[in-house]
ROLUMNU-111743 format. One record per residue (C-alpha): x, y, z; residue in three letters. Coordinates in nm, 3 decimals, padded with zeros to 5 digits. Each point is the difference from the previous one (the first is absolute). Layout:
<sites>
xx,yy,zz,type
X,Y,Z,Ala
...
</sites>
This chain:
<sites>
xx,yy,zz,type
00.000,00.000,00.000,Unk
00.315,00.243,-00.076,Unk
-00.083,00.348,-00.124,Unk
00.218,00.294,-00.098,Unk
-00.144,00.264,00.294,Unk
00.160,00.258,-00.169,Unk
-00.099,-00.052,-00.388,Unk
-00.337,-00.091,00.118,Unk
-00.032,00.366,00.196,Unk
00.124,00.138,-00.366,Unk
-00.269,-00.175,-00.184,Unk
-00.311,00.162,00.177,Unk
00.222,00.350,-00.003,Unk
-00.058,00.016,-00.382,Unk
00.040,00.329,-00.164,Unk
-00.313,00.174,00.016,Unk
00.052,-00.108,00.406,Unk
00.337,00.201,00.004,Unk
-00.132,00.273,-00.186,Unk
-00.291,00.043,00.204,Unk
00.192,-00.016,00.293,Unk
00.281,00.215,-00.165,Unk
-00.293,00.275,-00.011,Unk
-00.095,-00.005,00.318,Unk
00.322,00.064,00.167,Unk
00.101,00.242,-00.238,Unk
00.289,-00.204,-00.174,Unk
00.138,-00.133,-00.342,Unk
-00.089,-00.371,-00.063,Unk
00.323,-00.129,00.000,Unk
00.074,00.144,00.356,Unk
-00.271,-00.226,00.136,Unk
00.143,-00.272,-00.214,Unk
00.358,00.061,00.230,Unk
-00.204,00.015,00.361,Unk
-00.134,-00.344,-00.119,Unk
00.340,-00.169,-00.112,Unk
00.143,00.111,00.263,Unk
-00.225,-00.038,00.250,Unk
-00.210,-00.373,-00.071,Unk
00.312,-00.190,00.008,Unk
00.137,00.164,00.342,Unk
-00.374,-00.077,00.146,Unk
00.024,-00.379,-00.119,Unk
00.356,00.036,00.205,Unk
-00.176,00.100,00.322,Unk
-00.222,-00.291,-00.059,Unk
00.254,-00.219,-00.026,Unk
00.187,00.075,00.346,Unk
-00.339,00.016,00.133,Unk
-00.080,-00.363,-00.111,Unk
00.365,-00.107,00.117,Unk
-00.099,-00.151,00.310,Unk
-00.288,-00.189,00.149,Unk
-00.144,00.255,00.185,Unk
00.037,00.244,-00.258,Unk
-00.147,-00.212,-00.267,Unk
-00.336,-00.079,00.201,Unk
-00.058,00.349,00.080,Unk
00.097,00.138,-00.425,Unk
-00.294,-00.306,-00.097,Unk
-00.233,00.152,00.282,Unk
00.001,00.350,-00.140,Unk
00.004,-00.051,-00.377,Unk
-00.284,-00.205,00.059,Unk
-00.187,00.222,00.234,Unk
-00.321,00.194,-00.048,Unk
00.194,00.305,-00.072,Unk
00.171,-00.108,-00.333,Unk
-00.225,00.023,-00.291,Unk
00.039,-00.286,-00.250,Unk
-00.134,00.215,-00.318,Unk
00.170,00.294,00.057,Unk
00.190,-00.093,-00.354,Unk
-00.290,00.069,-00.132,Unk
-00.176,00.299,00.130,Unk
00.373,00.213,-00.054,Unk
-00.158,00.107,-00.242,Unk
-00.348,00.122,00.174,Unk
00.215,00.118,00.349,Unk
00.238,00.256,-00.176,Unk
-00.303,00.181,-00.156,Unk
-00.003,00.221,00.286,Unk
00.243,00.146,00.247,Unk
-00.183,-00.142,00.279,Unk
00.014,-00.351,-00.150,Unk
00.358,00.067,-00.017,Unk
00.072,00.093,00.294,Unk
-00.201,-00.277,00.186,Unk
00.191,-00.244,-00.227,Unk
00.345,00.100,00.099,Unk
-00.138,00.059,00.398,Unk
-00.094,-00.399,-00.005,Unk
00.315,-00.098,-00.192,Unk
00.237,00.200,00.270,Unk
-00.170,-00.144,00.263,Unk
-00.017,-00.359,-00.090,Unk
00.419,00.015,-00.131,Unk
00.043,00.218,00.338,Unk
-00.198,-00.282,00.223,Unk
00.188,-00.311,-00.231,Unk
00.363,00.131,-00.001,Unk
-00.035,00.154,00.322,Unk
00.157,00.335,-00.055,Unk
-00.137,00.323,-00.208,Unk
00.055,00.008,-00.357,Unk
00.106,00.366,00.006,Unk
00.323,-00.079,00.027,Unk
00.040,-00.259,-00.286,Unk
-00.262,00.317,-00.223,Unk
00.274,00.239,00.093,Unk
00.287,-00.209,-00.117,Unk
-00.196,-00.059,-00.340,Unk
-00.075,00.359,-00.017,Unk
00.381,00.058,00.027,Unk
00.090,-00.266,-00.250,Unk
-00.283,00.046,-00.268,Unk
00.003,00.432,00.023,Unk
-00.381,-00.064,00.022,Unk
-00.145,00.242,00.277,Unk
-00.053,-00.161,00.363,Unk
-00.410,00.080,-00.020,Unk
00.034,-00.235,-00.288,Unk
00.199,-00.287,00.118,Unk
-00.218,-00.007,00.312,Unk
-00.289,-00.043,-00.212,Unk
00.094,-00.263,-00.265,Unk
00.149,-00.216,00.312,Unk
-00.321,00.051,00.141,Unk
-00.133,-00.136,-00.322,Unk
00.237,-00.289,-00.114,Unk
00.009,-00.147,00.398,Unk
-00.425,00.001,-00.025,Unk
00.020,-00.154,-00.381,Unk
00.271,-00.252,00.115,Unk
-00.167,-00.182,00.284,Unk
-00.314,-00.021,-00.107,Unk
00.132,-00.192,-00.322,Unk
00.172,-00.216,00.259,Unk
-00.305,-00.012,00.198,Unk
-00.222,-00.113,-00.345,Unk
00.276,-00.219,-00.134,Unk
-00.025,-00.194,00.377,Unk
-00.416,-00.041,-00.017,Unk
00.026,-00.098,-00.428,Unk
00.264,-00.300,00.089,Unk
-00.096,-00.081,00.361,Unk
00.317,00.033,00.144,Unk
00.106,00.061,00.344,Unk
00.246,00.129,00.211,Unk
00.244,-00.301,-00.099,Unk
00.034,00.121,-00.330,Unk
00.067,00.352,00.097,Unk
00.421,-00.037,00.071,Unk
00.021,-00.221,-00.347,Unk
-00.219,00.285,-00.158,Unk
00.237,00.264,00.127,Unk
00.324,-00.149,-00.080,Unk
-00.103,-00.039,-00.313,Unk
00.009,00.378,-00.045,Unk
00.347,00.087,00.065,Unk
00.168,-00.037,-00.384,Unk
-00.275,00.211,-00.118,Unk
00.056,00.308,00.285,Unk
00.437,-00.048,00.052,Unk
00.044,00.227,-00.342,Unk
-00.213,00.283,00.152,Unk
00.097,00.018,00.348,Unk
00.333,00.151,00.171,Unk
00.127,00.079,00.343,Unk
-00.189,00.312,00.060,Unk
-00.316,-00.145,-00.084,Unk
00.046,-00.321,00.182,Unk
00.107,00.252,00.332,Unk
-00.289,00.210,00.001,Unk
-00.173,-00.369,00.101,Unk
00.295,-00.094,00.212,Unk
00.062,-00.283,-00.217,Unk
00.368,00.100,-00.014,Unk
00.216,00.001,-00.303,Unk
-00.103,-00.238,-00.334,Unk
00.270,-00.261,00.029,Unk
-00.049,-00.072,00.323,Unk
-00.405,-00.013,-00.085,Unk
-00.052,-00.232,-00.257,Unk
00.284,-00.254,00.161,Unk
-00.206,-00.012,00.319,Unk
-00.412,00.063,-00.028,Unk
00.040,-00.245,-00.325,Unk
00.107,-00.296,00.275,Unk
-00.219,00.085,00.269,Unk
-00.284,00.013,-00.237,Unk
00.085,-00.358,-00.096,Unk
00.018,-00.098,00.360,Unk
-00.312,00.151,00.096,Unk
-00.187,-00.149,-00.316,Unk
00.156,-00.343,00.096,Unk
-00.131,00.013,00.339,Unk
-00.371,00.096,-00.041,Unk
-00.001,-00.243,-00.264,Unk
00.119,-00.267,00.169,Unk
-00.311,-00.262,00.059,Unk
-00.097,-00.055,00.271,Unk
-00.117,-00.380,00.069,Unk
-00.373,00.008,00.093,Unk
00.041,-00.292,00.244,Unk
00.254,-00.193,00.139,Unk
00.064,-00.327,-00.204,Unk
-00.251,-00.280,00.147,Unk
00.109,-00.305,00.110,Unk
-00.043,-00.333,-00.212,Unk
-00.381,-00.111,00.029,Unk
-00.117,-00.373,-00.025,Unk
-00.260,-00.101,-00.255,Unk
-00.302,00.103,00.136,Unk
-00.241,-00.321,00.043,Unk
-00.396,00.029,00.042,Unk
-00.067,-00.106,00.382,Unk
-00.373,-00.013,00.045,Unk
-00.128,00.210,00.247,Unk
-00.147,-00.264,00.281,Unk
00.376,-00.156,00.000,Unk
00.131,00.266,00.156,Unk
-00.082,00.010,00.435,Unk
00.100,00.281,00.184,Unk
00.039,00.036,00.347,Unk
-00.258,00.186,00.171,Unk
00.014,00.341,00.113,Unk
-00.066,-00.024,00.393,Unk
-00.229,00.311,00.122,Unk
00.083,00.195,00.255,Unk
-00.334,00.157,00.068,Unk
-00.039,-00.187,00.281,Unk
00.241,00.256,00.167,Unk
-00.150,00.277,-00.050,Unk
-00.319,-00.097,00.134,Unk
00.165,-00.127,00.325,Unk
00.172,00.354,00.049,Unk
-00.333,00.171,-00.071,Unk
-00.181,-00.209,00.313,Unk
00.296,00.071,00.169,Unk
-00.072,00.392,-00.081,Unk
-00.335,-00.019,00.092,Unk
-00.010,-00.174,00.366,Unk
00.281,00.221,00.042,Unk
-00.226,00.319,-00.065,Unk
-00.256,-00.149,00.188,Unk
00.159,-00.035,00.277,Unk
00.160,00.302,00.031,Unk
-00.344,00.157,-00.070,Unk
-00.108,-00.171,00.337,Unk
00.288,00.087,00.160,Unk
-00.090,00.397,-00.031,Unk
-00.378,-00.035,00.054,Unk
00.085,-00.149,00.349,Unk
00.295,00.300,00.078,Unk
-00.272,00.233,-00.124,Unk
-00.298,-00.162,00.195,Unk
00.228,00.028,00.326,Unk
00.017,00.345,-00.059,Unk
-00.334,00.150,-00.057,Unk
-00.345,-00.128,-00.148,Unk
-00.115,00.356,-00.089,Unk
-00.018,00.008,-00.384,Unk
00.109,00.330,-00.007,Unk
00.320,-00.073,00.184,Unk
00.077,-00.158,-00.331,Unk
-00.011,00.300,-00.203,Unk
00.300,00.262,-00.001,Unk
00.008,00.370,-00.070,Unk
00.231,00.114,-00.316,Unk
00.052,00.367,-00.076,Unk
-00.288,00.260,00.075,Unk
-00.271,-00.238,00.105,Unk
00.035,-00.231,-00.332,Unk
-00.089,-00.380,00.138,Unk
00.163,-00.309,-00.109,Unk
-00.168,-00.311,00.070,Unk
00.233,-00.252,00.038,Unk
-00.105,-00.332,-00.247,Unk
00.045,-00.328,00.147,Unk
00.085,-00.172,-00.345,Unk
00.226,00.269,-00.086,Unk
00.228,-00.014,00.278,Unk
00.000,-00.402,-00.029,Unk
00.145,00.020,-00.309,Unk
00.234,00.254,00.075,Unk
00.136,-00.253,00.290,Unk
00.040,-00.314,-00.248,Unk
00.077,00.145,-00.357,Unk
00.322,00.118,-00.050,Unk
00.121,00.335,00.018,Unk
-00.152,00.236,-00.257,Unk
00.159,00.242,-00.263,Unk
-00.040,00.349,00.078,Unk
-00.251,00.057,-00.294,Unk
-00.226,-00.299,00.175,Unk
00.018,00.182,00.323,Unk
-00.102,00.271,-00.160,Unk
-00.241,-00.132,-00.210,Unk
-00.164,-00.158,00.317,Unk
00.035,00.326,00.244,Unk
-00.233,00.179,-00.282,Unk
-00.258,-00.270,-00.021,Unk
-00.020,-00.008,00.398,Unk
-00.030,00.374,-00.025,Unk
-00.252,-00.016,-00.282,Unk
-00.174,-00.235,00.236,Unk
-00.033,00.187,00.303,Unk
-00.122,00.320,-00.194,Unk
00.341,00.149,00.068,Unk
00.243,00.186,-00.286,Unk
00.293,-00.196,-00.063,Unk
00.317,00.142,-00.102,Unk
00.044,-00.124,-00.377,Unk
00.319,-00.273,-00.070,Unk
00.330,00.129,-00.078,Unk
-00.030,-00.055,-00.364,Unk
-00.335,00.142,-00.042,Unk
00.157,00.345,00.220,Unk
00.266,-00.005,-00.254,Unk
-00.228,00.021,-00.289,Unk
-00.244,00.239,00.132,Unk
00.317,00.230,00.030,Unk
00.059,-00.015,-00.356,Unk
-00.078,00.319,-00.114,Unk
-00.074,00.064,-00.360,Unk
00.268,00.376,00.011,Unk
00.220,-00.050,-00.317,Unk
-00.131,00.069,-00.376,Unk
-00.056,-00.275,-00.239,Unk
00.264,-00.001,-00.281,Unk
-00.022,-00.108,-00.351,Unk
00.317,00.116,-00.287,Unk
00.071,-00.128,-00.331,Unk
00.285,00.022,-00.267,Unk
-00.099,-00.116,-00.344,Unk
00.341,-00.123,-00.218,Unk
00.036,00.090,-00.379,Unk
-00.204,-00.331,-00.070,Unk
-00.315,00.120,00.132,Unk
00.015,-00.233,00.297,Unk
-00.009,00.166,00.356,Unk
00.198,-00.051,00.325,Unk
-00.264,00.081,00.257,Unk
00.045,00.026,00.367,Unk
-00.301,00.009,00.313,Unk
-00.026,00.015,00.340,Unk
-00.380,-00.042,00.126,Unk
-00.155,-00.104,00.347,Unk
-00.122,-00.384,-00.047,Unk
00.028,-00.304,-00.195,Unk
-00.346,00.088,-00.165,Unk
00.105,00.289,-00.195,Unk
00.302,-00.107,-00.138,Unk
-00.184,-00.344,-00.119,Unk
-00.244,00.268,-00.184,Unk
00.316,00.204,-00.091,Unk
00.165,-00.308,-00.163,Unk
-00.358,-00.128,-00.148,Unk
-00.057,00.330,-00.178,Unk
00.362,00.019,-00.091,Unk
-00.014,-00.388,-00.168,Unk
-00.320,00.046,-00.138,Unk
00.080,00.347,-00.215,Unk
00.342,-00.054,-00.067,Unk
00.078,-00.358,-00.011,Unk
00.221,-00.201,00.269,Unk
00.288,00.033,-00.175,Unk
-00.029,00.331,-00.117,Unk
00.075,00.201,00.298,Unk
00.259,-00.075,00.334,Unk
-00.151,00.112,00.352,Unk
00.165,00.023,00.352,Unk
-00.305,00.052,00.208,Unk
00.043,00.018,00.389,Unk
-00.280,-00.012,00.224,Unk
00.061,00.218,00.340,Unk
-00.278,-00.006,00.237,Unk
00.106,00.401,00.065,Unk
-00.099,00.069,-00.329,Unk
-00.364,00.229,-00.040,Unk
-00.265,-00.183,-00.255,Unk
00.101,00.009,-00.368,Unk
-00.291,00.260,-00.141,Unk
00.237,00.008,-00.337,Unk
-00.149,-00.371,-00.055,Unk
-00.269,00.125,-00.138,Unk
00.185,00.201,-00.246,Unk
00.238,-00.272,-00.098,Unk
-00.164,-00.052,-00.331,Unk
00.010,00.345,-00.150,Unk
00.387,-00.062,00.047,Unk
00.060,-00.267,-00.168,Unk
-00.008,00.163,-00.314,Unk
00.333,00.185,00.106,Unk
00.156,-00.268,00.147,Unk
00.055,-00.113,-00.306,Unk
00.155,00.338,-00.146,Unk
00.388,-00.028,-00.065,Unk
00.153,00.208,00.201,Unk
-00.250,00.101,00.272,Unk
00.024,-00.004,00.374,Unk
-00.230,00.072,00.285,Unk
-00.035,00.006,00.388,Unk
-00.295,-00.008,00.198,Unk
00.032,00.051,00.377,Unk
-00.363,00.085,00.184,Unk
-00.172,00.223,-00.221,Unk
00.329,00.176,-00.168,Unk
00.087,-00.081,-00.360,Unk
00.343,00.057,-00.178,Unk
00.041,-00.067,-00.417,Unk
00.325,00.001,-00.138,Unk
00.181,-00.118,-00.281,Unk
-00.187,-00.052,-00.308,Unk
-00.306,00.038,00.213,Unk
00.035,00.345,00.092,Unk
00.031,00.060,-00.422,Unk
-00.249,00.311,00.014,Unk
-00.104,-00.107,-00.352,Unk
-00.109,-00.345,00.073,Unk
-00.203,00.156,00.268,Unk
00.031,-00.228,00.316,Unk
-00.020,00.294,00.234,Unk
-00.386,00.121,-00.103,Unk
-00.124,-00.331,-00.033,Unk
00.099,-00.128,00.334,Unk
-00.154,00.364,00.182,Unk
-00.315,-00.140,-00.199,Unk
00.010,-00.349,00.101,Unk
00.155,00.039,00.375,Unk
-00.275,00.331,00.105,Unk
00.067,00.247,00.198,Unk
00.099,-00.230,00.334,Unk
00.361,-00.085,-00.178,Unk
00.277,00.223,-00.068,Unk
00.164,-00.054,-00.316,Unk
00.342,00.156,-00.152,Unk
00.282,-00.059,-00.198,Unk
00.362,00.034,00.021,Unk
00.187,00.207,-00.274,Unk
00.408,00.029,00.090,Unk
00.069,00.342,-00.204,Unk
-00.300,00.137,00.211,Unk
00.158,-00.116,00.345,Unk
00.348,00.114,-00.079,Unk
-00.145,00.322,-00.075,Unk
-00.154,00.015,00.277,Unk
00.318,-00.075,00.223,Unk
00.190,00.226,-00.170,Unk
-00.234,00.306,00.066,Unk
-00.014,-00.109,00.358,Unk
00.359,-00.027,00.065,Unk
00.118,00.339,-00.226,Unk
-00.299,00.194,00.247,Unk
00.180,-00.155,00.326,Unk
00.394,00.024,-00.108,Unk
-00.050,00.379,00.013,Unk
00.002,00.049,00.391,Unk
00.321,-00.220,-00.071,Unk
00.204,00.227,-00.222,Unk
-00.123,00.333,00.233,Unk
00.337,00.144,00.155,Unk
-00.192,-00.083,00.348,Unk
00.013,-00.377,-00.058,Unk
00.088,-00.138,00.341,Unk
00.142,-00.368,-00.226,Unk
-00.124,-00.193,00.243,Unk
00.046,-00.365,-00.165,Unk
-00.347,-00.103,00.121,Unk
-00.221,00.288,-00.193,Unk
00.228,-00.027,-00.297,Unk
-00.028,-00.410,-00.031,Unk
-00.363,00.121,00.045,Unk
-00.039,00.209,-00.335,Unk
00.232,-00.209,-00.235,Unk
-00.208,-00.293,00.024,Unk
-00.232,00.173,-00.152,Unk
00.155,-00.040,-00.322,Unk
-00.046,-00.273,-00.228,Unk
00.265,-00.140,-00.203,Unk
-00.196,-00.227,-00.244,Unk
00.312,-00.220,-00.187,Unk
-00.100,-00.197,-00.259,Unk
-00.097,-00.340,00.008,Unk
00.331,-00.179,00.085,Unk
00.219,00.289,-00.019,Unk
00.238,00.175,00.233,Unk
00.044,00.292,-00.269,Unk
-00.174,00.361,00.165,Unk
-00.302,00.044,-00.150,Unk
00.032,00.403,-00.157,Unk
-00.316,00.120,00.165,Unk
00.173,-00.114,00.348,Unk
00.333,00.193,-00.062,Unk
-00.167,00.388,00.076,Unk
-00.121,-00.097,00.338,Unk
00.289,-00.180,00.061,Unk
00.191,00.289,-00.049,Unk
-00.208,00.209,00.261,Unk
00.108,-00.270,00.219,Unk
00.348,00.040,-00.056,Unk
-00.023,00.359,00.033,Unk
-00.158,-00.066,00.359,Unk
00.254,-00.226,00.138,Unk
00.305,00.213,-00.144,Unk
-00.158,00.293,00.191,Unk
-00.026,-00.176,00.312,Unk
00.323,-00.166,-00.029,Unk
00.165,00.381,-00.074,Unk
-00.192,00.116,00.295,Unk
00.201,-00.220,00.262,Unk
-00.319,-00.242,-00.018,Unk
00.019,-00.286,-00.188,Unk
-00.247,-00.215,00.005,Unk
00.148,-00.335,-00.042,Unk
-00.273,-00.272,-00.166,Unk
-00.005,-00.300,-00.157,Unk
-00.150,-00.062,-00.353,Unk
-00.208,-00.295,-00.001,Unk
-00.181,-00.228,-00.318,Unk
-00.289,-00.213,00.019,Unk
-00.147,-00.196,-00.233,Unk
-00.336,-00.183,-00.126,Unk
-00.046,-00.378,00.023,Unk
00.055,-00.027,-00.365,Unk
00.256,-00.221,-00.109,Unk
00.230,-00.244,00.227,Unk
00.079,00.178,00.359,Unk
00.397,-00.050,-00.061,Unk
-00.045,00.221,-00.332,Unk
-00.222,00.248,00.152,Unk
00.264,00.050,00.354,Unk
00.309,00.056,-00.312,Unk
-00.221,00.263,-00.221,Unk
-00.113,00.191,00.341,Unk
00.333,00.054,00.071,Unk
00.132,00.108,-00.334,Unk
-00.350,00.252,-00.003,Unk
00.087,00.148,00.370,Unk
00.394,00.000,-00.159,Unk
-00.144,00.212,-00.278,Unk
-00.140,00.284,00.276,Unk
00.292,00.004,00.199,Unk
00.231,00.085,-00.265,Unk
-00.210,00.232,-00.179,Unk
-00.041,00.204,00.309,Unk
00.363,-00.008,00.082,Unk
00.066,00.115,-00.385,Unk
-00.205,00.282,00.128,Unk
00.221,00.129,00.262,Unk
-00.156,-00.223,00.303,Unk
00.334,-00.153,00.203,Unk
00.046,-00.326,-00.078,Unk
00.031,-00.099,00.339,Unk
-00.288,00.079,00.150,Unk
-00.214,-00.219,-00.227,Unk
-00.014,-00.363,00.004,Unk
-00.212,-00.251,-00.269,Unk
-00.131,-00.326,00.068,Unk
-00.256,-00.259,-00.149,Unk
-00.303,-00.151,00.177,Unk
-00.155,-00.140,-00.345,Unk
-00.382,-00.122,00.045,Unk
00.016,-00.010,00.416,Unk
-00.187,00.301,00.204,Unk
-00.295,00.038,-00.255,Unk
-00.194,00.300,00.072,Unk
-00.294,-00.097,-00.178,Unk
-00.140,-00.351,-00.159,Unk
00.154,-00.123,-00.328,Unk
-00.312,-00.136,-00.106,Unk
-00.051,00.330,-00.190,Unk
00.158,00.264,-00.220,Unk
-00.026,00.283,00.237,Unk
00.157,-00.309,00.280,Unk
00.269,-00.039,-00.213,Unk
00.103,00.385,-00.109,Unk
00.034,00.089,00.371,Unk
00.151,-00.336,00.083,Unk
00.298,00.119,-00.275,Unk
00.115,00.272,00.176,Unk
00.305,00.221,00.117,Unk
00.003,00.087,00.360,Unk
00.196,00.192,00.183,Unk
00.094,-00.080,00.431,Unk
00.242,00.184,00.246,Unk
00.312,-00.228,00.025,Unk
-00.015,-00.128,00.395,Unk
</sites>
């Protein structure tokens, strides 16, 4: 089942693909033609050191074959790059799925291509985007057309390497950390082979049986077996035993109770505020015979007796511990839909009831395997009321593209399904009423917004009166947003004015006898592998620091460091989440 990865990615790029594509980023065809040859074979060598061990080669199968990568993306190129935002979702996917399968971003190896091919870096990042999103789901089809598994993957890999060695060199190969090309085809081409050969290897489905004699017909009355001897007879003697046991000890007490009083009411007692308890002459014989109870049977008992006597019983421990449940968090329901139409949806809702009607509705519009779900159900949570609404979504759960969140009665769109011309917004006001609160996220509109907040509060900063103390200033430059591009550590140009008033700020204070000594600090989304997201938070809070120290800030009174996608601020389950999630802050150095 060998395939050429490469010359099969070529075949679905035909012409009219690269021109299109050529178009939308602006470039001649042939530069496209370079990203591609220079990028497809140095993808195919990531997959290779990715398949080179066990481990690896489980968890490369897992992903191609996940949800995520779309098996006819060959042939919908065509359809996607008719419009930017086709485009762009196309290359989001295909960053993220090389990002989560070679476990480190693929700026670095679009940078190096960039560098090598003279084609711009908005470019590169895009047709990497592109060729790592084409690649793997022609893997991913190739796997579900021959029924292979994971045991062909290695053999399948290996098989690539005389078609990529006469396109790859030592920078390419180190953007990947696959060191230099020597050294890379000697090595991943024998571990391949030894990882192929073990998968492979069968595995005997049982353990050889011994020789077995002829089997002769023996007829069924020639064969006696020994009879089974009963022991019920046991159990009935230590049941009599049980009894005259109770019985007398029932006897016993009547007599010590006789010798004390004859007064029926000397055999009642008082409990609380006048509550009576009348004490049950069955009840308290089994309680002197029957073993010791579990604490729920005491319980259990205690509120009968109560319920008995007419008095209120406190409830069992369990039953306390449920009536304390209160119903204080929102109900939660999110979904992602990938360029295949086929949506990643996530819910948390109060019982086992509504997410069986969640998943019913869900299987019933969409198809089982149409959709993936991660539904939790959290007793916390407040009744679903978007239930109802579920099927006036479906329709855009099956948009390219869109996302949305619902928590309570709030509402976010974004992606494709905040696209004011497809309308989400005014249908949803129209479906949800008045009682929901529906909105959508647009980035240029919140980093305008930022900015006009932070150049209004910077101005008490650059006043000659500005006391510098480290605390207000950390205050107002965190109001800026720095809003890199995807997978980039390169200063976005509408960041560089503000972070010029910054510099200006800092110099002041630092001429003034009052530096203010911080440290610059990146964060990250949860897109993309966690090891790759710590590494391009460091190189974006890198970025600051040395712009502001370009600016006349003293170098050592800043400091940068990388937190990639730990401390969220906000959930990643949505596009606002994730913009303030990607953020530059900075802290006061302790």
């Amino acid at each position: 089942m060998s395939i050429n990865l490469v010359q099969l990615t070529q075949s679905v790029m035909t012409d009219g693909v690269m021109r299109q594509l050529a178009e939308r980023l602006g470039l001649p065809s042939d530069s496209v033609g370079k990203v591609l040859s220079a990028t497809g074979p140095a993808i195919v060598a990531g997959l290779m050191q990715k398949g080179a061990t066990l481990e690896g080669a489980r968890s490369l199968f897992t992903a191609i074959m996940s949800p995520e990568v779309d098996t006819h993306v060959g042939e919908q190129l065509t359809h996607l790059l008719g419009s930017t935002n086709g485009l762009s979702q196309l290359e989001a996917t295909g960053r993220r799925l090389l990002e989560q399968v070679l476990e480190r971003r693929t700026d670095v190896l679009s940078d190096e291509v960039s560098l090598q091919t003279g084609v711009p870096a908005h470019a590169a990042y895009a047709v990497t985007g592109v060729v790592g999103a084409t690649m793997l789901g022609l893997l991913k089809k190739h796997f579900l057309q021959q029924g292979g598994g994971v045991g062909q993957l290695p053999t399948l890999l290996g098989h690539q390497l005389p078609a990529i060695a006469p396109h790859l060199n030592d920078r390419l190969l180190g953007t990947l950390g696959l060191g230099g090309l020597a050294a890379f085809s000697a090595n991943t081409l024998a571990q391949l082979k030894a990882v192929s050969a073990h998968i492979e290897h069968p595995t005997p489905s049982a353990k050889p049986a011994a020789d077995v004699p002829p089997a002769y017909h023996v007829p069924a009355d020639a064969v006696v077996r020994p009879e089974r001897r009963s022991h019920k007879w046991l159990l009935w003697l230590l049941a009599l035993a049980a009894l005259v046991l109770a019985a007398w000890a029932l006897l016993f007490l009547r007599g010590c109770e006789g010798g004390q009083s004859n007064d029926p009411a000397d055999l009642r007692t008082t409990s609380g505020a006048g509550q009576v308890q009348a004490a049950s002459e069955p009840a308290l014989a089994a309680s002197t015979v029957a073993p010791e109870p579990a604490a729920s049977d005491t319980a259990s008992a205690s509120a009968s007796a109560s319920a008995a006597s007419g008095a209120s019983a406190p409830l069992p421990a369990s039953s306390a511990s449920q009536a304390a449940v209160v119903a204080d968090k929102d109900s939660q329901f999110s979904f992602v839909v990938n360029a295949a139409g086929m949506p990643t949806i996530t819910a948390t809702v109060g019982s086992e009831a509504e997410k069986a009607q969640l998943l019913d509705q869900l299987t019933n519009r969409l198809g089982e395997s149409n959709y993936v779900a991660n539904i939790t159900v959290d007793p916390h949570a407040k009744p679903a009321d978007w239930l109802s609404h579920l099927n006036d979504l479906l329709p855009l759960m099956s948009l390219p593209g869109a996302e949305m969140k619902i928590t309570g009665t709030h509402v976010e769109l974004s992606g494709s399904a905040a696209n004011g011309k497809l309308g989400w917004l005014d249908k949803l006001k129209s479906l949800f009423g008045a009682s929901y609160q529906i909105g959508s996220f647009d980035v240029e509109h919140a980093v305008a917004e930022a900015t006009n907040n932070f150049r209004g509060a910077i101005k008490s900063l650059l006043s000659p009166d500005s006391t510098c103390v480290a605390a207000e200033v950390v205050k107002v430059l965190n109001l800026q947003v720095i809003n890199f591009a995807s997978g980039s550590n390169n200063l976005p140009v509408s960041a560089l004015d503000d972070l010029k008033q910054s510099g200006k700020v800092l110099s002041a204070c630092a001429r003034n006898g009052k530096t203010a000594r911080l440290e610059v600090a990146g964060y990250s989304d949860n897109v993309g592998g966690a090891q790759a997201n710590l590494q391009l938070s460091k190189r974006r809070a890198q970025a600051v620091r040395d712009y502001l120290v370009q600016t006349g800030v003293p170098a050592s009174s800043l400091t940068a460091q990388g937190y990639g996608d730990t401390h969220p601020i906000a959930s990643n389950d949505t596009a606002s989440g994730r913009f303030a999630n990607r953020r530059i802050e900075f802290l006061t150095q302790q």
